[in-house]
PDB file of N, CA, C and O in Angstrom, chain B, residues numbered from 101:
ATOM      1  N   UNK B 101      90.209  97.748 107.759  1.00  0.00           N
ATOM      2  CA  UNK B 101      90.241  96.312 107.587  1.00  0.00           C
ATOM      3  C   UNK B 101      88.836  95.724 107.626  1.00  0.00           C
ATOM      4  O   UNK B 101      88.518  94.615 107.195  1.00  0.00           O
ATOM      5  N   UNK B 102      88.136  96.515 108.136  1.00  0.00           N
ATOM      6  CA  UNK B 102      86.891  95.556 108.382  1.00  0.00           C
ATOM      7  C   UNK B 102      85.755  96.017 107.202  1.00  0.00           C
ATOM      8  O   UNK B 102      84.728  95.422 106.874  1.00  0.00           O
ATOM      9  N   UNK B 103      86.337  97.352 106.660  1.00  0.00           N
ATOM     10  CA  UNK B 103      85.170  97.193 105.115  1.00  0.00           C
ATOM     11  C   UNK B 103      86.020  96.629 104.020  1.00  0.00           C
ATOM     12  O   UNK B 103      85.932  97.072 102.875  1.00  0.00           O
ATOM     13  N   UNK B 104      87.066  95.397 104.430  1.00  0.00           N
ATOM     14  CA  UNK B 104      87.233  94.236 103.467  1.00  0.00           C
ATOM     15  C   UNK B 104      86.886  93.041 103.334  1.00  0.00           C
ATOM     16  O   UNK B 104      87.110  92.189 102.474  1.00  0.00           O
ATOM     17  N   UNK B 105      85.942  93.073 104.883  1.00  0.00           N
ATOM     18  CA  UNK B 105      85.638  91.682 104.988  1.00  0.00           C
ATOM     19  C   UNK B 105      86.502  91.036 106.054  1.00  0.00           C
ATOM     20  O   UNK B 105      86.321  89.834 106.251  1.00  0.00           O
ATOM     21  N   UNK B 106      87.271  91.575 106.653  1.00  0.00           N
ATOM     22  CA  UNK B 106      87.871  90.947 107.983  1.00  0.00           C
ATOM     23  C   UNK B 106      87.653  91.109 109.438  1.00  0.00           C
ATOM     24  O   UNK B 106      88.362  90.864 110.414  1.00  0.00           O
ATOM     25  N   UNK B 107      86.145  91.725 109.260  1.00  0.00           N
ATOM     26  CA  UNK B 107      85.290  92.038 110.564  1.00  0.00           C
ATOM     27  C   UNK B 107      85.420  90.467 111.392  1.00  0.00           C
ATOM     28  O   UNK B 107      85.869  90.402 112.537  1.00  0.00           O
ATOM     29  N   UNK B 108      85.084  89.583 110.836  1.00  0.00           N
ATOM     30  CA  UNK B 108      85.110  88.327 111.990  1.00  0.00           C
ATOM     31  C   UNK B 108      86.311  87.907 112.378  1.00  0.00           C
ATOM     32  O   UNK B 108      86.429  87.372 113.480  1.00  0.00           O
ATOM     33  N   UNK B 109      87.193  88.046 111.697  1.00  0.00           N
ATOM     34  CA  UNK B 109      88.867  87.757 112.022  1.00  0.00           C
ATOM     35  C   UNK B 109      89.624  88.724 113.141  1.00  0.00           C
ATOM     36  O   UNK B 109      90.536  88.476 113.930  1.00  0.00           O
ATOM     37  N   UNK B 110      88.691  90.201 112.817  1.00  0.00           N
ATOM     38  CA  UNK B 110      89.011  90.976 113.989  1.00  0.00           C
ATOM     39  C   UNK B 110      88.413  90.780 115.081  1.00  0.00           C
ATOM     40  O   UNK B 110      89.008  91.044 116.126  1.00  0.00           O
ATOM     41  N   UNK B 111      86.918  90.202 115.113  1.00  0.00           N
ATOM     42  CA  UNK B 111      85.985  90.341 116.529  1.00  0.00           C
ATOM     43  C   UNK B 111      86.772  89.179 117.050  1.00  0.00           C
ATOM     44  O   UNK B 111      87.211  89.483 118.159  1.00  0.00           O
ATOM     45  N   UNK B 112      87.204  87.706 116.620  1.00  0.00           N
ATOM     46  CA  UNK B 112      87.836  86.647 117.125  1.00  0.00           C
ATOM     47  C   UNK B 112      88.931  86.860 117.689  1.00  0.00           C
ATOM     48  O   UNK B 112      89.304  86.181 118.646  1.00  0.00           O
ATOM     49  N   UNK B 113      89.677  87.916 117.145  1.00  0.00           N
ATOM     50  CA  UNK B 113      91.103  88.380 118.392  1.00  0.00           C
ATOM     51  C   UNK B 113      90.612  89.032 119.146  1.00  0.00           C
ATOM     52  O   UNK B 113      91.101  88.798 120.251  1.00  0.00           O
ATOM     53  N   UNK B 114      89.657  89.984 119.194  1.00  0.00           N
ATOM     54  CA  UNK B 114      89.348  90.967 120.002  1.00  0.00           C
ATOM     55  C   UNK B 114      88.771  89.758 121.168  1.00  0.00           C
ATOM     56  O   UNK B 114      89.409  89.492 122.187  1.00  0.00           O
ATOM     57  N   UNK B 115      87.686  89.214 120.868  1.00  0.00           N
ATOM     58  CA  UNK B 115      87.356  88.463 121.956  1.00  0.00           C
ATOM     59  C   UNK B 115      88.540  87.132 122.315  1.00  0.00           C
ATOM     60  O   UNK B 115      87.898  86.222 122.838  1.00  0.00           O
ATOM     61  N   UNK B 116      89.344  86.929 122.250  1.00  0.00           N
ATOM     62  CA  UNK B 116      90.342  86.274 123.034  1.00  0.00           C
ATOM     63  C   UNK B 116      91.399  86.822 123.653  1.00  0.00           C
ATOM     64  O   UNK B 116      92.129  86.152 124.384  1.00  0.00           O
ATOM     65  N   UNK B 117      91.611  88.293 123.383  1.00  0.00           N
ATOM     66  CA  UNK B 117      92.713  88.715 124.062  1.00  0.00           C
ATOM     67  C   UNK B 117      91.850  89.124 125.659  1.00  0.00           C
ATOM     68  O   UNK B 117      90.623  89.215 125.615  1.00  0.00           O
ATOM     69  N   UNK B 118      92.633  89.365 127.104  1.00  0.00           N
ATOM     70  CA  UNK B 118      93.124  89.500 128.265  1.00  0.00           C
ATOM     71  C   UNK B 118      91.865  90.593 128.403  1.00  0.00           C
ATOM     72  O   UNK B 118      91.814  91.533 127.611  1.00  0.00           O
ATOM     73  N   UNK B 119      90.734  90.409 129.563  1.00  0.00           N
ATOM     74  CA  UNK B 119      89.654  91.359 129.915  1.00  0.00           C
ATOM     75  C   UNK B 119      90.316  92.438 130.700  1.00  0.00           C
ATOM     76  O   UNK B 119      89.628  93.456 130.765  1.00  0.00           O
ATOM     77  N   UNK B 120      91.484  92.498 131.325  1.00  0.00           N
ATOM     78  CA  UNK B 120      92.341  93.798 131.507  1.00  0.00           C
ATOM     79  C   UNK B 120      93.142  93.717 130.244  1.00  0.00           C
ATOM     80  O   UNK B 120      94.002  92.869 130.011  1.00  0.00           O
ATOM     81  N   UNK B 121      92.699  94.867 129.309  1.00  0.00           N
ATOM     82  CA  UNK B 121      93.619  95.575 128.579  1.00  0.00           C
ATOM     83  C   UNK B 121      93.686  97.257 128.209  1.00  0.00           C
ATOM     84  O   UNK B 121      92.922  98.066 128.737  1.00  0.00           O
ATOM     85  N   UNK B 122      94.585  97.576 127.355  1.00  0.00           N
ATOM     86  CA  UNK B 122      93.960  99.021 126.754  1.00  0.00           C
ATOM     87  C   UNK B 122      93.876  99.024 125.381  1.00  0.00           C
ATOM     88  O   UNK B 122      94.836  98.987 124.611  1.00  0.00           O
ATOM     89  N   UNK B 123      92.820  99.065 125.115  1.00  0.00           N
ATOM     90  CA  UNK B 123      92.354  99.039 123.674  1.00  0.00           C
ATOM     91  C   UNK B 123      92.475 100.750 123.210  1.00  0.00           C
ATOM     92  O   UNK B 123      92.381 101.704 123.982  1.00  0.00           O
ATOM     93  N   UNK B 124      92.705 100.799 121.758  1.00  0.00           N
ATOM     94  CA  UNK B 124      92.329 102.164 121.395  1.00  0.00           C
ATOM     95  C   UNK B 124      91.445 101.799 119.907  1.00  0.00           C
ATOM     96  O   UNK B 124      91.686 100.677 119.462  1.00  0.00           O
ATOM     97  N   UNK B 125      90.836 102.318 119.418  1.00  0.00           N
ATOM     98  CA  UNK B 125      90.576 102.557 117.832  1.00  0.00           C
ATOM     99  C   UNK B 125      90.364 103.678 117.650  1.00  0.00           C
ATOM    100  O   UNK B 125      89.972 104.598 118.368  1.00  0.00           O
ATOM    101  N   UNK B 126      90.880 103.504 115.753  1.00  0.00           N
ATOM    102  CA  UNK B 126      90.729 104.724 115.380  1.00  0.00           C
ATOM    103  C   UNK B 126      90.360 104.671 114.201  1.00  0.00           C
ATOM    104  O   UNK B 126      90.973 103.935 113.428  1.00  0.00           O
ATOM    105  N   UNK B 127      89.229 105.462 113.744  1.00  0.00           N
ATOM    106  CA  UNK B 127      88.890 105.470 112.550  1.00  0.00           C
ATOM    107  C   UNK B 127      88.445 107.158 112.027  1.00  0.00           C
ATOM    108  O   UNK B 127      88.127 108.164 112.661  1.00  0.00           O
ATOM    109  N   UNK B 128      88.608 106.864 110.589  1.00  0.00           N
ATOM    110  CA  UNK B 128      89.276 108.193 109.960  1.00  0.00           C
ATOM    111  C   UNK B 128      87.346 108.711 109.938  1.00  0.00           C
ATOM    112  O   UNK B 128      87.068 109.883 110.191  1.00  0.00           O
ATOM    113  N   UNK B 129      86.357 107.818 109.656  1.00  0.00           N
ATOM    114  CA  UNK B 129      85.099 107.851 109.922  1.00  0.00           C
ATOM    115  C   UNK B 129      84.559 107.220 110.859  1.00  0.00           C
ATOM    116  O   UNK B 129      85.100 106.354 111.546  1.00  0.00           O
ATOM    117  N   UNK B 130      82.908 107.815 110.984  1.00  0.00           N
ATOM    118  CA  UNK B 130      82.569 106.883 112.325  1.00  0.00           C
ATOM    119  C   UNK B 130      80.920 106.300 111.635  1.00  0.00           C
ATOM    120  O   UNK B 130      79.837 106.886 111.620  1.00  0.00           O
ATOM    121  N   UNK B 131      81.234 105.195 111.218  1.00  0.00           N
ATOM    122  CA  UNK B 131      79.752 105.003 110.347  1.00  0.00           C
ATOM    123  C   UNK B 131      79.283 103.970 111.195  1.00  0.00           C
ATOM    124  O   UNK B 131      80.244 103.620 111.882  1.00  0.00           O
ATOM    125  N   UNK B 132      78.227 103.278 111.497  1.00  0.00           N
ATOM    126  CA  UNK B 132      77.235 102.709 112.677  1.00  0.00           C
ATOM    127  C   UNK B 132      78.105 101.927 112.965  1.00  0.00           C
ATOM    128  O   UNK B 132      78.424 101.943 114.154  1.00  0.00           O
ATOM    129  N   UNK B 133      78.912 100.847 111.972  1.00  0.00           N
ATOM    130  CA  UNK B 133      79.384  99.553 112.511  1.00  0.00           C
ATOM    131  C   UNK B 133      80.641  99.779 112.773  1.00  0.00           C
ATOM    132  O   UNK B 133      81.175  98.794 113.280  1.00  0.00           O
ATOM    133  N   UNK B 134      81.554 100.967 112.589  1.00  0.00           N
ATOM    134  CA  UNK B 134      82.076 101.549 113.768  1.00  0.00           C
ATOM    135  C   UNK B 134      82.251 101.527 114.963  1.00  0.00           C
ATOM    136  O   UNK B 134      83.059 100.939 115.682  1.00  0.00           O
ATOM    137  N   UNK B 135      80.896 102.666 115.262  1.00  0.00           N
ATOM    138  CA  UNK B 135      80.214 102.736 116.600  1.00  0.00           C
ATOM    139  C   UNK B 135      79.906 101.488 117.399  1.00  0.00           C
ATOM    140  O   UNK B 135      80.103 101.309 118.601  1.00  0.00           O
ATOM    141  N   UNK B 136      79.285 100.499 116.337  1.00  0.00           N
ATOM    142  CA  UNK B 136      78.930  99.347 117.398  1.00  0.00           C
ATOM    143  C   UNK B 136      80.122  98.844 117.751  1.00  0.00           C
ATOM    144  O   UNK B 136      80.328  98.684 118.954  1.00  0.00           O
ATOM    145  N   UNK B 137      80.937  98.564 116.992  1.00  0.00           N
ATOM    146  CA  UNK B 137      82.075  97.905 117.286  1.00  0.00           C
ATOM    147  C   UNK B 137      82.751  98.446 118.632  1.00  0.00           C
ATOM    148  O   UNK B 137      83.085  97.652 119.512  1.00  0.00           O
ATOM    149  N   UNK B 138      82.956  99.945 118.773  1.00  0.00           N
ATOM    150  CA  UNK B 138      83.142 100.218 119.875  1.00  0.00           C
ATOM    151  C   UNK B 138      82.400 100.076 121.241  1.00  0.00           C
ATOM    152  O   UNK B 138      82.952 100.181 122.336  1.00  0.00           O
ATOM    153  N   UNK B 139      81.245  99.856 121.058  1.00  0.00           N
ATOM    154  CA  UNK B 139      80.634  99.665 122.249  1.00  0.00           C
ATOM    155  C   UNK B 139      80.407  98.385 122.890  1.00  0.00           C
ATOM    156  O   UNK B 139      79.960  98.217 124.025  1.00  0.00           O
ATOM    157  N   UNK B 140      80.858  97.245 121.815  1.00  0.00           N
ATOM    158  CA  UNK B 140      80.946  95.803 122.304  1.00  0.00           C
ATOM    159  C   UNK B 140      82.390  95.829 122.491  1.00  0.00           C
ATOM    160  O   UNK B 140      82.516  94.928 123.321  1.00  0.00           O
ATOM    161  N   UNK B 141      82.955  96.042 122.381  1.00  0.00           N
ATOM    162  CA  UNK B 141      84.423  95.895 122.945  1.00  0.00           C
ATOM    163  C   UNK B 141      85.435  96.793 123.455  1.00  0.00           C
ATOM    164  O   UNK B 141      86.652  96.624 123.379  1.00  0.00           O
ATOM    165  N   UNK B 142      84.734  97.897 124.056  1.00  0.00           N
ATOM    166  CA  UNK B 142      85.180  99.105 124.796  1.00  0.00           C
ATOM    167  C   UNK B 142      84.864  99.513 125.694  1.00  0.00           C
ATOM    168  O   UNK B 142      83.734 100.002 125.699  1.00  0.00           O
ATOM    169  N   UNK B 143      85.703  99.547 127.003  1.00  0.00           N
ATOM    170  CA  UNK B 143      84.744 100.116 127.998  1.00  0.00           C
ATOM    171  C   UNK B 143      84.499 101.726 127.974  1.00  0.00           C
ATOM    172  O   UNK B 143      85.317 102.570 127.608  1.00  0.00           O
ATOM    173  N   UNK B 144      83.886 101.829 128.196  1.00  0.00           N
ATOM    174  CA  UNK B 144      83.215 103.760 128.355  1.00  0.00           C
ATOM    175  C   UNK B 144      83.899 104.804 127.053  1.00  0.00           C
ATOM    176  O   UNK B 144      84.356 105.945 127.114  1.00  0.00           O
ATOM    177  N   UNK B 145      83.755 103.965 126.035  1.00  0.00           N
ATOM    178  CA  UNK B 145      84.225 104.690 124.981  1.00  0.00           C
ATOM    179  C   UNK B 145      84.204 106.353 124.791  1.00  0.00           C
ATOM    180  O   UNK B 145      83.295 107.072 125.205  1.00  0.00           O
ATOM    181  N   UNK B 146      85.650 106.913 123.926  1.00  0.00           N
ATOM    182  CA  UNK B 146      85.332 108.359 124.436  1.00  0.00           C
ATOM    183  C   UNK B 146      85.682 108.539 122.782  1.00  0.00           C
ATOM    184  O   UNK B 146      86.771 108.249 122.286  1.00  0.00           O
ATOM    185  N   UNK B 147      84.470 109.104 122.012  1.00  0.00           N
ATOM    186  CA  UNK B 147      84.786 110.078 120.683  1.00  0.00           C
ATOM    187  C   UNK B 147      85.301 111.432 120.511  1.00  0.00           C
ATOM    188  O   UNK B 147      84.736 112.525 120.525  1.00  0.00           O
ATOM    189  N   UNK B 148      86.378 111.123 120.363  1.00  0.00           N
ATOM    190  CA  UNK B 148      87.074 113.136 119.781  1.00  0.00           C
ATOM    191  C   UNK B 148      86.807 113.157 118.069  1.00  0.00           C
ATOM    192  O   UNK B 148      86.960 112.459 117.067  1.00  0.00           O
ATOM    193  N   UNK B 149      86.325 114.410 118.487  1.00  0.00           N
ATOM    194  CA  UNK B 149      85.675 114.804 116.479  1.00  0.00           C
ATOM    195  C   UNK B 149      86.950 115.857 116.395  1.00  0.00           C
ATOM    196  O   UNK B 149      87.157 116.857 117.081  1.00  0.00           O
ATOM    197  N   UNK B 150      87.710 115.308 115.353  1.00  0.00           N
ATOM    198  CA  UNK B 150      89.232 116.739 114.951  1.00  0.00           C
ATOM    199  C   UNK B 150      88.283 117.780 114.108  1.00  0.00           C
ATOM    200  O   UNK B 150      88.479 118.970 113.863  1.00  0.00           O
ATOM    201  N   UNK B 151      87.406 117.098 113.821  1.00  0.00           N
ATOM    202  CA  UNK B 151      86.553 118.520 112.840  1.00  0.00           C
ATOM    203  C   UNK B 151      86.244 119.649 114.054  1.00  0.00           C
ATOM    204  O   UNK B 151      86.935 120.666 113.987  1.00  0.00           O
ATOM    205  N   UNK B 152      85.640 119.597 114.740  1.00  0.00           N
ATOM    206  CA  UNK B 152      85.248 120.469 115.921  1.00  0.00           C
ATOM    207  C   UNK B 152      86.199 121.300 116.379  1.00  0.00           C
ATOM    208  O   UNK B 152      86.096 122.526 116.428  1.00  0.00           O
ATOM    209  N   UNK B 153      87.699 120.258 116.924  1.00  0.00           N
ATOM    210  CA  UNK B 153      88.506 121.206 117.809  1.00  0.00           C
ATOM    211  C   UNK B 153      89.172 121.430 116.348  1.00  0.00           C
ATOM    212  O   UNK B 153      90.095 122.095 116.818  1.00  0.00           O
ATOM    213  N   UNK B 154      89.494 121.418 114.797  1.00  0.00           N
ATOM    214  CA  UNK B 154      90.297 122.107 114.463  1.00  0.00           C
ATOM    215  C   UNK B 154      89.545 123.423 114.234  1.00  0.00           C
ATOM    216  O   UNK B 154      90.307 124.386 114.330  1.00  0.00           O
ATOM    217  N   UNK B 155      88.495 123.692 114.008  1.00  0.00           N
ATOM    218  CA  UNK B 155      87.582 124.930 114.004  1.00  0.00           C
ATOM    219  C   UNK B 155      87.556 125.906 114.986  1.00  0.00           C
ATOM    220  O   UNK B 155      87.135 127.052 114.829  1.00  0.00           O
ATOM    221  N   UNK B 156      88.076 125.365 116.142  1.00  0.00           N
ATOM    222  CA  UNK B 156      88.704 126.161 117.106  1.00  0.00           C
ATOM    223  C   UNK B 156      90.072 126.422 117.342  1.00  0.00           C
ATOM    224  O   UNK B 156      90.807 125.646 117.952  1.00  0.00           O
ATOM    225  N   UNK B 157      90.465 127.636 116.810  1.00  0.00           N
ATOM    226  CA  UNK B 157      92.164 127.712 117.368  1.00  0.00           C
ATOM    227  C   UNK B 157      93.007 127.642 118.333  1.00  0.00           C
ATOM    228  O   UNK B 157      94.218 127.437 118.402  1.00  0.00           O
ATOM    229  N   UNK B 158      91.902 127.912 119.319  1.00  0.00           N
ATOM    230  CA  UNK B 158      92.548 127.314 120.617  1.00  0.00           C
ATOM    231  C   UNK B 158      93.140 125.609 120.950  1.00  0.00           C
ATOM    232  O   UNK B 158      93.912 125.127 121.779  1.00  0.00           O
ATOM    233  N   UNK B 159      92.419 125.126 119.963  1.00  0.00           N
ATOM    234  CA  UNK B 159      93.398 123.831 119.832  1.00  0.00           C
ATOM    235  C   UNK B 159      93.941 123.562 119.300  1.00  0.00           C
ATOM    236  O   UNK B 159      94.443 122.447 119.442  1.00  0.00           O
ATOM    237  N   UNK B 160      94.310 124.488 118.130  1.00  0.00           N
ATOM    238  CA  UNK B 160      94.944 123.550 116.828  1.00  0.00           C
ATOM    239  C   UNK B 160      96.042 124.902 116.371  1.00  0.00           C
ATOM    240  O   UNK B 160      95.736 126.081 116.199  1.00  0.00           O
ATOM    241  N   UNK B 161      97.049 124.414 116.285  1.00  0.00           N
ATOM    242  CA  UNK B 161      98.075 125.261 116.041  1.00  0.00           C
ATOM    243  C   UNK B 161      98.892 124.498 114.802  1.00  0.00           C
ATOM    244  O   UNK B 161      98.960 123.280 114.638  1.00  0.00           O
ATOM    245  N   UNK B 162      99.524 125.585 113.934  1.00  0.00           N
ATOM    246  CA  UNK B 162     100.299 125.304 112.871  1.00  0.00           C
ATOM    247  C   UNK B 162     101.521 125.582 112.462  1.00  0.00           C
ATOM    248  O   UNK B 162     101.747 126.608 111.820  1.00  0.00           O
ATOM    249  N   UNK B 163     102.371 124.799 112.745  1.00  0.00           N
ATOM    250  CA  UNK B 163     103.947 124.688 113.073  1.00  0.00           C
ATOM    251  C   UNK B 163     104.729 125.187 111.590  1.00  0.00           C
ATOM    252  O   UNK B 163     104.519 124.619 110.519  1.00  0.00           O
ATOM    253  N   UNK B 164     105.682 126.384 111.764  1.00  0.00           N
ATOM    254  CA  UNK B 164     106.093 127.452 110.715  1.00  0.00           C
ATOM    255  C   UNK B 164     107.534 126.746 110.559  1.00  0.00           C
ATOM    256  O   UNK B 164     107.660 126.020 111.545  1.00  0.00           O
ATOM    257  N   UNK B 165     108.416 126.674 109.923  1.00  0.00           N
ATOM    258  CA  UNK B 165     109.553 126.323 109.908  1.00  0.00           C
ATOM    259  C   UNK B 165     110.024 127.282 108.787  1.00  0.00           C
ATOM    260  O   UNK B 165     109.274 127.439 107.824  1.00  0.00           O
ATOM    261  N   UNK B 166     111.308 127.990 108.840  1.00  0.00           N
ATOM    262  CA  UNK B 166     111.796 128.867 108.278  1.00  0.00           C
ATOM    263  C   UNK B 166     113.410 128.194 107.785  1.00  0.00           C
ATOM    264  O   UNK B 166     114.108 127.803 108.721  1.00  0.00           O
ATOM    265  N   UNK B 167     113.812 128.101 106.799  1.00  0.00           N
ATOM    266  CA  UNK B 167     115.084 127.423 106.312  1.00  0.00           C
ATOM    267  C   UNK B 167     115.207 128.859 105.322  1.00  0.00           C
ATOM    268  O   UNK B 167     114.441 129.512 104.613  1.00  0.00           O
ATOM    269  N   UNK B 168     116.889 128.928 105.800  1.00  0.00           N
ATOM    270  CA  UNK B 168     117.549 129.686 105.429  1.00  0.00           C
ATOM    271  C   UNK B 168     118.279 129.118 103.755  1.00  0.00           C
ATOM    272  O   UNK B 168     118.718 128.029 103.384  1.00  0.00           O
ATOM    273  N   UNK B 169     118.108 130.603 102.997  1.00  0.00           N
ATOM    274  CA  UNK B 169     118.401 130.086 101.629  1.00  0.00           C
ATOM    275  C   UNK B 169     119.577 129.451 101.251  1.00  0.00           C
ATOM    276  O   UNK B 169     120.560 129.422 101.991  1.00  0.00           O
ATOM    277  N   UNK B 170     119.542 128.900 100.061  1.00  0.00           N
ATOM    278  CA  UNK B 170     120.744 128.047 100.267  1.00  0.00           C
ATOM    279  C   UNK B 170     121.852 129.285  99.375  1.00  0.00           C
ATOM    280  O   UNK B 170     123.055 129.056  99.247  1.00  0.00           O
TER     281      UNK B 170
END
């Protein structure tokens, strides 16, 4: 939403909603105004990269399903 141009429509809810909350975001990239975005309105922000842990198999498993012929 916000590389359409609705960055100020979002920072204006963001800054009126409740200073106890739980925020999450998620973005499919993490390009600067991203990042900033998270750090003005997140406390102790935490980045998980899926590129990393899917490169490891110990995290990433791939679910087999077997259907019997018809």
């Amino acid at each position: 939403m916000l590389s359409f141009g609705f960055e100020e429509d979002v920072e204006l809810i963001l800054e009126n909603l409740p200073a106890k909350r739980q925020s999450m975001l998620f973005s499919a990239t993490m390009p600067i105004w991203v990042k900033k975005l998270a750090r003005k309105y997140l406390d102790d922000p935490l980045q998980i990269d899926l590129v990393i842990l899917l490169l490891s198999s110990q995290y990433f498993s791939s679910p087999m399903f077997i259907n019997s012929p018809i």
